[in-house]
Gaussian input, Z-matrix of N, CA and C with variables (Angstrom, degrees):
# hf/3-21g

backbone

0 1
 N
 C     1     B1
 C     2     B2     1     A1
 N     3     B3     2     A2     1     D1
 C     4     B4     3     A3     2     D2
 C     5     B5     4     A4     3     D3
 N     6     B6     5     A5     4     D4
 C     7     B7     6     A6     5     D5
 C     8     B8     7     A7     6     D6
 N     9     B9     8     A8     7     D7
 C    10    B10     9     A9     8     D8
 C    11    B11    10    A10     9     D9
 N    12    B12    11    A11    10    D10
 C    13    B13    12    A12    11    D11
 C    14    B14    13    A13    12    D12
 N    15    B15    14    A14    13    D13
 C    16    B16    15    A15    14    D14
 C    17    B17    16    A16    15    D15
 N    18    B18    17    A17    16    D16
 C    19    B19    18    A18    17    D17
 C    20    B20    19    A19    18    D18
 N    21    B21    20    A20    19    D19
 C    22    B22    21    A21    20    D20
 C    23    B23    22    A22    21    D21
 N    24    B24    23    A23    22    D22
 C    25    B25    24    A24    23    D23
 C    26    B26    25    A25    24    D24
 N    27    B27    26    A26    25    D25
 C    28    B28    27    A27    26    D26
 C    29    B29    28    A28    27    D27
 N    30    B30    29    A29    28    D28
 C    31    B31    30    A30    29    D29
 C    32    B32    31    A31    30    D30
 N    33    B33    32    A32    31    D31
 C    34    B34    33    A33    32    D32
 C    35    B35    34    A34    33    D33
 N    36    B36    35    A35    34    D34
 C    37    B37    36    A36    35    D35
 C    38    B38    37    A37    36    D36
 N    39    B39    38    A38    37    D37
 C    40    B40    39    A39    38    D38
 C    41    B41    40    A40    39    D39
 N    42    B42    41    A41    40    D40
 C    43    B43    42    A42    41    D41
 C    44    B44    43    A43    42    D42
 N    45    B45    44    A44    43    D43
 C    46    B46    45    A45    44    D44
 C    47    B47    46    A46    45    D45
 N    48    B48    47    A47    46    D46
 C    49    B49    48    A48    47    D47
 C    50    B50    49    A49    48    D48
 N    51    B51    50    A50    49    D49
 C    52    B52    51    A51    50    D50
 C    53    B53    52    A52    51    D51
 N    54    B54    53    A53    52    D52
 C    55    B55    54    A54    53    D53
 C    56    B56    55    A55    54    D54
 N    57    B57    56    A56    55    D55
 C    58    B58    57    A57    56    D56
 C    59    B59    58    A58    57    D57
 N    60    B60    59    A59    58    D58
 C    61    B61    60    A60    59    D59
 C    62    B62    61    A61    60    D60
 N    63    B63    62    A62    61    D61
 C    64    B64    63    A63    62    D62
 C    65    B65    64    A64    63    D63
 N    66    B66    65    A65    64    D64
 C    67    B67    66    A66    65    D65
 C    68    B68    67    A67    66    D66
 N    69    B69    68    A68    67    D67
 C    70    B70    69    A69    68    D68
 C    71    B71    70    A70    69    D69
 N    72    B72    71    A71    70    D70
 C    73    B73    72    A72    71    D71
 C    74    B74    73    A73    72    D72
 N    75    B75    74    A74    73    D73
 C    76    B76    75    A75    74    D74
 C    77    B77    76    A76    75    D75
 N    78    B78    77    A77    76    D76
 C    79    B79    78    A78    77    D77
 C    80    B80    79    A79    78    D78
 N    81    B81    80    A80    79    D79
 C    82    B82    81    A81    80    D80
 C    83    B83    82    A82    81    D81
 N    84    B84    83    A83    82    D82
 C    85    B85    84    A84    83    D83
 C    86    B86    85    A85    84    D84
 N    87    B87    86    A86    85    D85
 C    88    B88    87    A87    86    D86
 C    89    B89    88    A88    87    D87
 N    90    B90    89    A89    88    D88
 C    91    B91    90    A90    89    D89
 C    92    B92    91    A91    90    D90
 N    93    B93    92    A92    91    D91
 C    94    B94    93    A93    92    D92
 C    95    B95    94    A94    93    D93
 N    96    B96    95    A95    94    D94
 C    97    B97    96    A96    95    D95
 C    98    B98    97    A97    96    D96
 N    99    B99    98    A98    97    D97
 C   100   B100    99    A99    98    D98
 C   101   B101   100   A100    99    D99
 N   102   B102   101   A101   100   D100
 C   103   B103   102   A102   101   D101
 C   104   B104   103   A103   102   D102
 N   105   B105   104   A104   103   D103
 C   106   B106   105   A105   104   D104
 C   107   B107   106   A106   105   D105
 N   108   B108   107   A107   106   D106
 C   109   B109   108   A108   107   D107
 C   110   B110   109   A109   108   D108
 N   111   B111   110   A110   109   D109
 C   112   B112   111   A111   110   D110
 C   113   B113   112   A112   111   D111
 N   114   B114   113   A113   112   D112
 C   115   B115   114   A114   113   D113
 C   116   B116   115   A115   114   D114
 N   117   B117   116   A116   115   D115
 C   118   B118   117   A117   116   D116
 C   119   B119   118   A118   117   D117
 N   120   B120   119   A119   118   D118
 C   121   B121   120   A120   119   D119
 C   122   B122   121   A121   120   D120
 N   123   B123   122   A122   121   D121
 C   124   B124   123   A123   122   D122
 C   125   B125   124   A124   123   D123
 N   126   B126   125   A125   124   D124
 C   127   B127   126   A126   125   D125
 C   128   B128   127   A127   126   D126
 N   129   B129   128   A128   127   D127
 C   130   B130   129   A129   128   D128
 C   131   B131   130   A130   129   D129
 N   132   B132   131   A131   130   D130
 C   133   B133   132   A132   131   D131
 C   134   B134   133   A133   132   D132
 N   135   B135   134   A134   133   D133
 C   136   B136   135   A135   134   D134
 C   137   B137   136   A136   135   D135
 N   138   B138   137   A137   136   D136
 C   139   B139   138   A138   137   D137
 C   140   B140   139   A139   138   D138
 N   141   B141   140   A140   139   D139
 C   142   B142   141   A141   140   D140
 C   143   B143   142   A142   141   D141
 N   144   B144   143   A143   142   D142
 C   145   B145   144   A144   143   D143
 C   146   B146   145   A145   144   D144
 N   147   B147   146   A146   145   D145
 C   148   B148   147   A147   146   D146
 C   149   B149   148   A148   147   D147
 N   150   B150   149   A149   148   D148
 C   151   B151   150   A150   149   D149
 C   152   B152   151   A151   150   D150
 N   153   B153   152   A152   151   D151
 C   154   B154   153   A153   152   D152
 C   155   B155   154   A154   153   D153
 N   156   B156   155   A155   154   D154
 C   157   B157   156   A156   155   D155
 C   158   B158   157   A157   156   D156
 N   159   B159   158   A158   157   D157
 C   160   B160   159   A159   158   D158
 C   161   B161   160   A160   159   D159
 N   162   B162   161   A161   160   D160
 C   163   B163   162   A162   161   D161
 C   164   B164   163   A163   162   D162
 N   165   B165   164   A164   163   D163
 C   166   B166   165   A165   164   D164
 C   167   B167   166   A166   165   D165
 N   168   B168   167   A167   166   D166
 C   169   B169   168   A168   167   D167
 C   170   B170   169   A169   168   D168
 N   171   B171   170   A170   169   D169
 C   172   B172   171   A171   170   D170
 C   173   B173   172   A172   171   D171
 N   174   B174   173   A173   172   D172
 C   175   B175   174   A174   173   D173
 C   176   B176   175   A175   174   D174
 N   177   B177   176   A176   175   D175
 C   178   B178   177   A177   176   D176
 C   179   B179   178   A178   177   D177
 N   180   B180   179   A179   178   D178
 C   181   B181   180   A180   179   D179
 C   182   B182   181   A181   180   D180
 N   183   B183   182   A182   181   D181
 C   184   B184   183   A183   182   D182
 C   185   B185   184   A184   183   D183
 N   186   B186   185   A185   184   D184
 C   187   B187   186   A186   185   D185
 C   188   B188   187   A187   186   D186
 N   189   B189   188   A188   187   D187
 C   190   B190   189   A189   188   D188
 C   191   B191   190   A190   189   D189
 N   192   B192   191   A191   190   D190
 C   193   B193   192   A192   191   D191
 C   194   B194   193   A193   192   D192
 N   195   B195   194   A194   193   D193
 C   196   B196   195   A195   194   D194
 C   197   B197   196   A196   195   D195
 N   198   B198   197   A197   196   D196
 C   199   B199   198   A198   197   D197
 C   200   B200   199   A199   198   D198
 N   201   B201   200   A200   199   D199
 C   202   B202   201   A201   200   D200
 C   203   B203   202   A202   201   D201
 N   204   B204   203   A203   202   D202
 C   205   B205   204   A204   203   D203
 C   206   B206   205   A205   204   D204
 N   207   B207   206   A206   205   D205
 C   208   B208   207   A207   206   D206
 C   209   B209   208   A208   207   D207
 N   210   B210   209   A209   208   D208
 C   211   B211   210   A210   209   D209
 C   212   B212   211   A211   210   D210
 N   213   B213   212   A212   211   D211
 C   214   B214   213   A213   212   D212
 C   215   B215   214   A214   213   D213
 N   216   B216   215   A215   214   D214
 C   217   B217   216   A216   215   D215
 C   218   B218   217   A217   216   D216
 N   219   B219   218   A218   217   D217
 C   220   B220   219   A219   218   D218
 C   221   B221   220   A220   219   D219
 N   222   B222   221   A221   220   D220
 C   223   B223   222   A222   221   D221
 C   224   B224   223   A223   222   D222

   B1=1.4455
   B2=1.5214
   B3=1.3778
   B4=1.5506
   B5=1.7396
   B6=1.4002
   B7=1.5144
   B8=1.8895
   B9=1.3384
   B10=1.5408
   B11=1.2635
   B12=1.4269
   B13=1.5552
   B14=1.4903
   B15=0.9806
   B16=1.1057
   B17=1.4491
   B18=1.6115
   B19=1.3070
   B20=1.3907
   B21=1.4542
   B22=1.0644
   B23=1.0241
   B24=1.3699
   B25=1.3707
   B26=1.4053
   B27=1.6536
   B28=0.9926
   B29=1.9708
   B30=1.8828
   B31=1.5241
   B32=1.5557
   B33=1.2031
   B34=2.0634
   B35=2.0964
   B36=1.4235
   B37=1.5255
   B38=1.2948
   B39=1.4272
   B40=1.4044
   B41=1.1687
   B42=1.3119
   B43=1.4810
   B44=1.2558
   B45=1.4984
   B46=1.7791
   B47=1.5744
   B48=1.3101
   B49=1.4114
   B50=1.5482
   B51=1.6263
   B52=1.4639
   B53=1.1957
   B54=1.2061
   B55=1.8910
   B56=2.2205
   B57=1.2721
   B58=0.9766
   B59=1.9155
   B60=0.9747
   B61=2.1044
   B62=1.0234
   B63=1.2918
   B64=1.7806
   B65=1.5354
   B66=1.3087
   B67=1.5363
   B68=1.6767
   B69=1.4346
   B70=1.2378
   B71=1.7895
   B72=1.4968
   B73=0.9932
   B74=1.3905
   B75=1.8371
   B76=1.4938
   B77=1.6397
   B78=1.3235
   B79=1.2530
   B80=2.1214
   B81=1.5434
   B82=1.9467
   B83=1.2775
   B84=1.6484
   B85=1.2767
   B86=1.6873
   B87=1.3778
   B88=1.6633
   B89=1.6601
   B90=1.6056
   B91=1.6188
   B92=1.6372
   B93=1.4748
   B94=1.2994
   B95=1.9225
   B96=1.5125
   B97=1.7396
   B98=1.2258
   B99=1.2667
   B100=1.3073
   B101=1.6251
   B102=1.4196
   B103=1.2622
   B104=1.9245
   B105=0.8953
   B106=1.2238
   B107=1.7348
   B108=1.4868
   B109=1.3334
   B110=1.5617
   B111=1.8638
   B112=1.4369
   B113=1.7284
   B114=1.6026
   B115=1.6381
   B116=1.6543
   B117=1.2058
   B118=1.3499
   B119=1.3708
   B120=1.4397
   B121=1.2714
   B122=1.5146
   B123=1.1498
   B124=1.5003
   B125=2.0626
   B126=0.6344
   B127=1.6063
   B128=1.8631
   B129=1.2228
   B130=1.9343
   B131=1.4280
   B132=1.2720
   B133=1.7875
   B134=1.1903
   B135=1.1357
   B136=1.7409
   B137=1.4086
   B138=1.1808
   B139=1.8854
   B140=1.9880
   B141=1.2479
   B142=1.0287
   B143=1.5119
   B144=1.0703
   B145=1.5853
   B146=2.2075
   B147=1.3455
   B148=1.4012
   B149=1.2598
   B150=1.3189
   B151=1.5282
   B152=1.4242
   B153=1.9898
   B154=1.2285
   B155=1.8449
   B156=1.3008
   B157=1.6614
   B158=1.3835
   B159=1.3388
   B160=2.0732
   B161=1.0681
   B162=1.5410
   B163=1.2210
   B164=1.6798
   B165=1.0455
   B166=1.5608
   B167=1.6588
   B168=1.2810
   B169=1.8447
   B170=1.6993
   B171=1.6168
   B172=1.8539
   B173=1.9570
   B174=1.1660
   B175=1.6360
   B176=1.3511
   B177=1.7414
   B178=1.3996
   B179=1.6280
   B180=1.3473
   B181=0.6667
   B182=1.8580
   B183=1.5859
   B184=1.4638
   B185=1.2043
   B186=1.1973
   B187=1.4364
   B188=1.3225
   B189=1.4666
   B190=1.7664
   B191=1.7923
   B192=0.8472
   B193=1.7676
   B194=1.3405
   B195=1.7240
   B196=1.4031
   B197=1.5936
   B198=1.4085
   B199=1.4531
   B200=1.8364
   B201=1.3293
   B202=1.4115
   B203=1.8385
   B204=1.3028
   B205=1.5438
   B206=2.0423
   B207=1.4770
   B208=1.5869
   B209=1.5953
   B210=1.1023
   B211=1.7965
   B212=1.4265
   B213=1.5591
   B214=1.2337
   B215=1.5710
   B216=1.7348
   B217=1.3703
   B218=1.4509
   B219=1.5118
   B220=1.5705
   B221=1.8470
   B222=1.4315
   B223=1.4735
   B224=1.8696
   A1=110.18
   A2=118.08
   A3=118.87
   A4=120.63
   A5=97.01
   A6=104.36
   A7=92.07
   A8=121.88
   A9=99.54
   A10=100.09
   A11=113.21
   A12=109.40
   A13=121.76
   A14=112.72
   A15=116.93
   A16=154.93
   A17=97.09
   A18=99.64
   A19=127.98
   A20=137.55
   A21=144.10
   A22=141.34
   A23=103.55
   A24=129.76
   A25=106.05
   A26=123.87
   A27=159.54
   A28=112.46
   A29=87.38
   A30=103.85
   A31=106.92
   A32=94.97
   A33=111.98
   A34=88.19
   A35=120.58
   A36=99.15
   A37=103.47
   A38=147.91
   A39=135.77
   A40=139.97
   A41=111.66
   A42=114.22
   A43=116.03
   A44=115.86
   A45=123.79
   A46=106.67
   A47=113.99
   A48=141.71
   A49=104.04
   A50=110.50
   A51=105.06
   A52=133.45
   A53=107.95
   A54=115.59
   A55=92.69
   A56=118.60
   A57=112.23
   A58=131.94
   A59=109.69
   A60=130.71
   A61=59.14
   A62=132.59
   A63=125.19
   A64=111.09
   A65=101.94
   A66=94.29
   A67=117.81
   A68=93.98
   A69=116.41
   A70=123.73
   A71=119.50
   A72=133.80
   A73=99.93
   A74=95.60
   A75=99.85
   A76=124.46
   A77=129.10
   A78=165.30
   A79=80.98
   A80=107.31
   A81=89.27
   A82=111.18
   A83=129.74
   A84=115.10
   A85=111.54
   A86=108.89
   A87=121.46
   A88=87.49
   A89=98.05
   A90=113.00
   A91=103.74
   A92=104.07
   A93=120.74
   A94=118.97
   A95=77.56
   A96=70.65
   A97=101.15
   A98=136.77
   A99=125.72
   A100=102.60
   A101=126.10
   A102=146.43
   A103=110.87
   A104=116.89
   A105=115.95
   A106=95.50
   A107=111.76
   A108=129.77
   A109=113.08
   A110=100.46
   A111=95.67
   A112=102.99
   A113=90.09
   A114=92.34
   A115=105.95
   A116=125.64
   A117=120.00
   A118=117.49
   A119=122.07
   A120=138.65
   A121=124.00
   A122=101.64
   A123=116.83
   A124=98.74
   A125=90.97
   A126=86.81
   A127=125.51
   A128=118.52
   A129=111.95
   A130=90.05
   A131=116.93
   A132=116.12
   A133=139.87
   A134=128.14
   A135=122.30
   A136=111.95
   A137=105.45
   A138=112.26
   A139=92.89
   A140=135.17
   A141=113.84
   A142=102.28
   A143=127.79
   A144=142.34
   A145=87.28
   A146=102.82
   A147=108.58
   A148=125.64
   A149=121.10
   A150=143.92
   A151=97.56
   A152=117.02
   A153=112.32
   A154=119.63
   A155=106.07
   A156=104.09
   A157=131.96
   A158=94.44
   A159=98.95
   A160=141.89
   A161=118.90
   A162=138.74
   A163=83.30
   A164=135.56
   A165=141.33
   A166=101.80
   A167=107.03
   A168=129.93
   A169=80.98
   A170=101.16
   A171=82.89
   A172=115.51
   A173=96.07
   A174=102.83
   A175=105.83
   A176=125.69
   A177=120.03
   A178=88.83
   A179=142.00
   A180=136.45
   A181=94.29
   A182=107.37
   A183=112.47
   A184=119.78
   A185=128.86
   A186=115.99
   A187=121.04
   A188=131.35
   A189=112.44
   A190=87.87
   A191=130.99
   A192=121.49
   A193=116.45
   A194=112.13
   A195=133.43
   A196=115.95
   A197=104.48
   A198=102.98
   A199=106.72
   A200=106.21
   A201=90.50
   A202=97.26
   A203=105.41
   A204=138.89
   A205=97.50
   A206=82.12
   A207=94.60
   A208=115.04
   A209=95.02
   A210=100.74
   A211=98.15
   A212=109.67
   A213=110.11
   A214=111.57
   A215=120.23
   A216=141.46
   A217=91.26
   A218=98.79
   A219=116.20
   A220=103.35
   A221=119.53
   A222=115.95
   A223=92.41
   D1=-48.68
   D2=169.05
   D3=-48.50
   D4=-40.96
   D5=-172.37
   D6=-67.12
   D7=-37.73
   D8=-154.25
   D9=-89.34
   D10=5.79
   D11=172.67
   D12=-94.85
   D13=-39.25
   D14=146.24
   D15=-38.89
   D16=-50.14
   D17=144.11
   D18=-84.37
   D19=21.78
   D20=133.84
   D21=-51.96
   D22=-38.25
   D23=-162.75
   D24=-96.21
   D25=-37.07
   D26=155.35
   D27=-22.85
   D28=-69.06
   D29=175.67
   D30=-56.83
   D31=-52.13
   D32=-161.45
   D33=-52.74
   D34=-43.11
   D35=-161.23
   D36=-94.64
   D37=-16.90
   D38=117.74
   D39=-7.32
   D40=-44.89
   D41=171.20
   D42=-86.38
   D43=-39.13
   D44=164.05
   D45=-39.22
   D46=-76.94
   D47=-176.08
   D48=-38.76
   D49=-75.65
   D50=168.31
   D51=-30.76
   D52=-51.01
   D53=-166.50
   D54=-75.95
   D55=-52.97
   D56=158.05
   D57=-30.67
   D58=-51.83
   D59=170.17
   D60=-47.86
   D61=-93.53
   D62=-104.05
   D63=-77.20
   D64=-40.74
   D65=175.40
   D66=-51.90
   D67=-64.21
   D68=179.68
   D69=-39.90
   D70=11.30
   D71=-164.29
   D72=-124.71
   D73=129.32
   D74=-168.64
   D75=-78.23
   D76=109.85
   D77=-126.83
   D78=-74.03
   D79=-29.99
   D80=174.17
   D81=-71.52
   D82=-3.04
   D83=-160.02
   D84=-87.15
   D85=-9.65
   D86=178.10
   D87=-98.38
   D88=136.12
   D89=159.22
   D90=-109.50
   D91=162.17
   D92=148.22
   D93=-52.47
   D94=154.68
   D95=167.45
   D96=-126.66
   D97=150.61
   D98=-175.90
   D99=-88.51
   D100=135.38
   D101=-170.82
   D102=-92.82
   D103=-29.86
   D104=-163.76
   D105=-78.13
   D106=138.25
   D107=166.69
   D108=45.54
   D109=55.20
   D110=-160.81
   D111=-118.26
   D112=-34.65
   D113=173.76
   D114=-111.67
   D115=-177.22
   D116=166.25
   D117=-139.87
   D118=57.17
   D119=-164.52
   D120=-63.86
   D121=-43.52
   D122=-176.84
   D123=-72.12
   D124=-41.11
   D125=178.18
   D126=-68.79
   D127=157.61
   D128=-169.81
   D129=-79.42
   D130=-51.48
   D131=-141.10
   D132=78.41
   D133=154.55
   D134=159.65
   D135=-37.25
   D136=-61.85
   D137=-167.06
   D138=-54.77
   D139=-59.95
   D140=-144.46
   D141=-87.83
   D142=10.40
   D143=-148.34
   D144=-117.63
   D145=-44.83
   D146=168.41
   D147=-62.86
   D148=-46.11
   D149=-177.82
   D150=-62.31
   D151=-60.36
   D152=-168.70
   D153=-78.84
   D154=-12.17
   D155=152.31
   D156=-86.79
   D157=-15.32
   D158=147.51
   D159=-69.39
   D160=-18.76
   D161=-154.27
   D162=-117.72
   D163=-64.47
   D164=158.43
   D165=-5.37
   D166=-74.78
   D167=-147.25
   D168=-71.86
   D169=-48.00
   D170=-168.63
   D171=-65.33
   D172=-41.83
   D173=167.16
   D174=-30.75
   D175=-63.25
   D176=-148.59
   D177=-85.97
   D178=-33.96
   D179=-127.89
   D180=-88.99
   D181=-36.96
   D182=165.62
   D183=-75.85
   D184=-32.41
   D185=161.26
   D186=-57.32
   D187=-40.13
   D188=-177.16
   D189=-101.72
   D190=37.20
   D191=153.25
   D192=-105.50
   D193=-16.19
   D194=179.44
   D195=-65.13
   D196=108.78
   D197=-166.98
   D198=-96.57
   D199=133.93
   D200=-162.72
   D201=-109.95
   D202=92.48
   D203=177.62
   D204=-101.90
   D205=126.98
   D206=164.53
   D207=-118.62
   D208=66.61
   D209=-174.70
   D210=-101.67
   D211=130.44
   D212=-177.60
   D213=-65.74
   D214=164.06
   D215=-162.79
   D216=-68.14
   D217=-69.38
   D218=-142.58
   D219=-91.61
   D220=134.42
   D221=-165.60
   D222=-60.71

């Protein structure tokens, strides 16, 4: 019972304290990031253009390796 109060009490002045830090932190220490031409999301790429002709080759590659045997499971 001591321990869970404690760590109650524990959480509760952490979160006081925290939200307190944070204000209290001088607002030049975050920069911008500049956004323009930074990611290129909307586009596939090489890499995903590679992946998706891998994923292609493996597709075909299980379909004509697929032997179509009807031998029952169970002896």
């Amino acid at each position: 019972m001591v321990i869970r109060k404690s760590l109650a009490s524990l959480a509760t002045a952490g979160l006081l304290l925290g939200s307190t830090a944070a204000v209290a932190a001088p607002a030049a220490s975050r920069s911008a990031t500049p956004v323009a031409k930074s990611d290129d999301l909307a586009g596939i790429g090489t890499f995903g253009i590679i992946v998706g002709v891998l994923v292609l080759a493996g597709v075909i590659a299980i379909i004509a390796t697929k032997h179509h045997h009807h031998n029952p499971v169970s002896p």
